[in-house]
C-alpha positions as CSV (number, residue, x, y, z in Angstrom):
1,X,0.0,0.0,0.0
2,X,3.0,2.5,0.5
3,X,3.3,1.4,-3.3
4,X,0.2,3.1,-4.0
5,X,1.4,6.2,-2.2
6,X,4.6,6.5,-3.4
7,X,3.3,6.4,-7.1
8,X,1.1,8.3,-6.5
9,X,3.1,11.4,-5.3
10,X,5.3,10.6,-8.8
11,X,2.4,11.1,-11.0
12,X,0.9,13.9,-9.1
13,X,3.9,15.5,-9.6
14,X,4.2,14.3,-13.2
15,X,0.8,16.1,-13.9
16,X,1.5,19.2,-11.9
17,X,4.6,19.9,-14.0
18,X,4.2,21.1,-17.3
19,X,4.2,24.5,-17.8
20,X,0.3,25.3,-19.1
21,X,-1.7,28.5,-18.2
22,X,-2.1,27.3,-14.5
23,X,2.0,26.8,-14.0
24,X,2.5,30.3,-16.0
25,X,-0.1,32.0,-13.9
26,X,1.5,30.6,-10.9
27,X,5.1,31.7,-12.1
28,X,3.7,35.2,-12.5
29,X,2.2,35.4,-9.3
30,X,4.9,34.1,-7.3
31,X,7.5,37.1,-9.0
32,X,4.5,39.9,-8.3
33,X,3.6,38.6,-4.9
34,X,5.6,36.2,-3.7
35,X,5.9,32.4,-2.9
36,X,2.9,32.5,-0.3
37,X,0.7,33.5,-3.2
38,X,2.0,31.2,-5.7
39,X,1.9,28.4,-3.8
40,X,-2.2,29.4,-2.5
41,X,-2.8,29.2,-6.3
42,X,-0.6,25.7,-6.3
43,X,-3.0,24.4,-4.3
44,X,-5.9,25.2,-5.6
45,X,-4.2,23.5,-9.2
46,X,-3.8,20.4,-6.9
47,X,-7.0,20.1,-5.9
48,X,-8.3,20.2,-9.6
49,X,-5.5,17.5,-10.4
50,X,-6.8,15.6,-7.6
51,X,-10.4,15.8,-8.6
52,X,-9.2,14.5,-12.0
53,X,-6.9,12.0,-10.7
54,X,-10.2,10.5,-9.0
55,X,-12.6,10.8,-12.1
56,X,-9.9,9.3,-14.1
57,X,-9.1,6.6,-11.2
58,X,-13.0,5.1,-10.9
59,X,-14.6,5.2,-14.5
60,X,-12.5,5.2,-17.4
61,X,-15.5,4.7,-19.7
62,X,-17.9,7.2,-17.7
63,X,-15.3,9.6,-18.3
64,X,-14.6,9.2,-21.9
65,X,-17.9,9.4,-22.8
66,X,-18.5,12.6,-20.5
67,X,-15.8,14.0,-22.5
68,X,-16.9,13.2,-25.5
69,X,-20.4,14.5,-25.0
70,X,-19.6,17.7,-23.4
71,X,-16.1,18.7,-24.5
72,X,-16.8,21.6,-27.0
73,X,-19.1,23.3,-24.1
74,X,-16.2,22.7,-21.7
75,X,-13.5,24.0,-23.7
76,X,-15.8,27.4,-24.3
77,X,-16.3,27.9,-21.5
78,X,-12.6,27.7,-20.2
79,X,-11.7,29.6,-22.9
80,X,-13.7,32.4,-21.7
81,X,-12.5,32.5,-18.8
82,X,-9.1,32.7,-20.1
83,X,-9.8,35.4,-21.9
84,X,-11.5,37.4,-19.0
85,X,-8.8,37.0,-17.0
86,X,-6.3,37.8,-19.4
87,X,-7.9,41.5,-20.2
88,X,-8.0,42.1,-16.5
89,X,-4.2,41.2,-16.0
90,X,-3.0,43.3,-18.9
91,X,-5.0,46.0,-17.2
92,X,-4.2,45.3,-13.6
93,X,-1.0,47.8,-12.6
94,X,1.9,46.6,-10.9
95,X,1.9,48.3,-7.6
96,X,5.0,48.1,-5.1
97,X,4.7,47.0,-1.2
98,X,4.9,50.2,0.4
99,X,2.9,49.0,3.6
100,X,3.8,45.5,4.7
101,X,0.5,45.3,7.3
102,X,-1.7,46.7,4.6
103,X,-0.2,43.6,2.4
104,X,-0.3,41.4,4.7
105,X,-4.4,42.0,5.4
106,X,-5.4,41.6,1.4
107,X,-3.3,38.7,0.9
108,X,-5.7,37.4,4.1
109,X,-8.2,38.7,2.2
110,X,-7.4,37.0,-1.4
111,X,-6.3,33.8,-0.2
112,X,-9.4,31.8,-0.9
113,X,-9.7,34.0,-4.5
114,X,-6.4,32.8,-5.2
115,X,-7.3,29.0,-4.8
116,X,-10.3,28.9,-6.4
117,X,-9.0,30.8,-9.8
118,X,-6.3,28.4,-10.0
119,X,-8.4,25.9,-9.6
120,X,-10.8,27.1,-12.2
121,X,-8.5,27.4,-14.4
122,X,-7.2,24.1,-14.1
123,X,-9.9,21.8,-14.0
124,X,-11.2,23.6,-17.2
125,X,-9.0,21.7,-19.0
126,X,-10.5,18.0,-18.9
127,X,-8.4,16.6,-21.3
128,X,-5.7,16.2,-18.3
129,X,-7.9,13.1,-18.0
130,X,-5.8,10.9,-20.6
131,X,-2.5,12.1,-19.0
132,X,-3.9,10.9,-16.3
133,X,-5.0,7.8,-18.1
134,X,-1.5,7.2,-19.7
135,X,0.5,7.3,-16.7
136,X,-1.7,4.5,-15.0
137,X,-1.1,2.8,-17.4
138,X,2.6,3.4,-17.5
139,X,3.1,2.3,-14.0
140,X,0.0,-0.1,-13.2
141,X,-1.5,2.1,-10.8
142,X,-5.2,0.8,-10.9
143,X,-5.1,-1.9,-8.5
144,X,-8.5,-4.6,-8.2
145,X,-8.7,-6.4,-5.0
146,X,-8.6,-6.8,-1.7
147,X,-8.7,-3.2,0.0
148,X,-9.2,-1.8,-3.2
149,X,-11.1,1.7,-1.4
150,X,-7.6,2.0,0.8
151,X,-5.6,2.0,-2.0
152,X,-7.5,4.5,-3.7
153,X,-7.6,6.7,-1.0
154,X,-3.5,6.1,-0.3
155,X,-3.2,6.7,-4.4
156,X,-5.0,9.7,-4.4
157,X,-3.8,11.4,-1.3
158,X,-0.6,11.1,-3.1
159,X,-1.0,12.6,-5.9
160,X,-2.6,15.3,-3.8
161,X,0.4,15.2,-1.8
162,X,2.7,15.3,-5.0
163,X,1.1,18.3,-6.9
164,X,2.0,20.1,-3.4
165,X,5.5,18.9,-3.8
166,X,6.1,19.9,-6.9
167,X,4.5,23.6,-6.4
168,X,6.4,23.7,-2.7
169,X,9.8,23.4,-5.0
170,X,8.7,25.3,-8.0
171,X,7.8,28.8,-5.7
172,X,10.6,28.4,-3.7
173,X,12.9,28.3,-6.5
174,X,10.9,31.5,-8.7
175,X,11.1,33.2,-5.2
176,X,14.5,33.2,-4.5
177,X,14.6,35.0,-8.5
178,X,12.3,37.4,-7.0
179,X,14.3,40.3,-5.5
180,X,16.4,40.6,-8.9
181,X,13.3,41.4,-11.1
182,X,12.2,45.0,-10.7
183,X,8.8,46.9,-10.5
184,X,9.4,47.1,-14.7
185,X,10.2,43.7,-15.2
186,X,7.3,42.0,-13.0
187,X,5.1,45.0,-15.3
188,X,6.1,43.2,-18.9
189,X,5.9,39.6,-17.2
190,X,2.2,40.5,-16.3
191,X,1.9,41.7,-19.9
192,X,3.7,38.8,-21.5
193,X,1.2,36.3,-19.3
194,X,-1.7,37.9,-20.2
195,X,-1.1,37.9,-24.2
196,X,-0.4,34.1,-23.8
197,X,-3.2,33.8,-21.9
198,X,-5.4,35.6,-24.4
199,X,-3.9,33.6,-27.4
200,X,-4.4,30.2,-25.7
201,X,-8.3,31.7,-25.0
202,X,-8.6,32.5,-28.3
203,X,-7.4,29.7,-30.0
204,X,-9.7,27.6,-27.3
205,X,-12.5,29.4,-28.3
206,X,-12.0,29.1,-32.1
207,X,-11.3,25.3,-32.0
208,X,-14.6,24.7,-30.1
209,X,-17.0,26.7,-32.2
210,X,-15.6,25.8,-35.8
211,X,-15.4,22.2,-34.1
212,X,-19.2,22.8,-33.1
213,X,-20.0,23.8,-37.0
């Protein structure tokens, strides 16, 4: 069962890793705000690859055919949303810590914002399902048998547990880049994100409707 476990940390952090919208907006945020923030929105991503993991874990046909039915709806929907955020981040200024108190009290404040939009982001993309799929595959994860629900929960709390690993490393490694970026830089790196973002929205939201015609 520490099998299960184990694995399961390897693939959590397997999923976690690439560098999509979620791991650039996260890359962003620890720079502007530091690694507390990055890593609030890490966790909300890991809660989404979690969620995922599980769909993924208990009905491979039940979620291909979910997929399959609703994917074009999905997909416009996360594009949208892309796209939303990305206008407000090109808007949103860069503003320097002048009050450490006052910072402290909205990062209190956003904490719960930050999860959640990482996590919306994330699970908007359900096609993390056959990465999911492939590394289960890869290293015989779905187990039948005896104590098949405490596996399970010992294979998904890794996972959990390795997203949170991986996010853990990759903040603290962005933050200690942090204090050698200035105010200007952190400005074009909000800029930079948010044209990606808009172009990955866009090109979301194109596929789905002419894929819809």
């Amino acid at each position: 069962m520490l099998f299960d476990f184990l694995i399961g940390i390897l693939i959590g952090m397997l999923v976690a890793a690439p560098m999509g919208p979620v791991g650039i907006l996260i890359l962003r945020d620890t720079l502007h705000r530091g690694r507390k923030d990055g890593f609030l929105m890490g966790i909300g991503a890991s809660i989404s690859d979690t969620i995922y993991g599980i769909i993924s874990y208990l009905g491979v046909g039940l979620v291909l055919n979910f997929i399959e039915k609703n994917d074009s709806i999905i997909r416009i929907l996360g594009s949208i949303l892309i796209i939303g955020f990305s206008i407000h981040l090109y808007r949103t200024p860069v503003k320097k810590v002048v009050n450490p108190n006052k910072e402290k009290k909205l990062d209190e404040q956003t904490g719960w914002h930050k999860i959640v939009g990482a996590f919306a982001v994330t699970i908007s993309n359900p096609l993390i399902v056959f990465f999911f799929l492939a590394l289960y595959s890869r290293f015989n994860f779905v187990y039948d048998g005896p104590n098949t629900l405490l596996h399970i929960i010992l294979g998904m709390l890794g996972i959990a547990a390795g997203g949170l690993i991986w996010w853990t490393l990759f903040t603290w490694g962005i933050g200690k880049l942090r204090n050698h970026i200035s105010i200007s830089g952190i400005h074009w790196i909000n800029r930079i994100t948010a044209l990606i973002f808009s172009i990955i929205g866009i090109i979301g939201l194109l596929t789905s409707v002419l894929g819809m015609i």
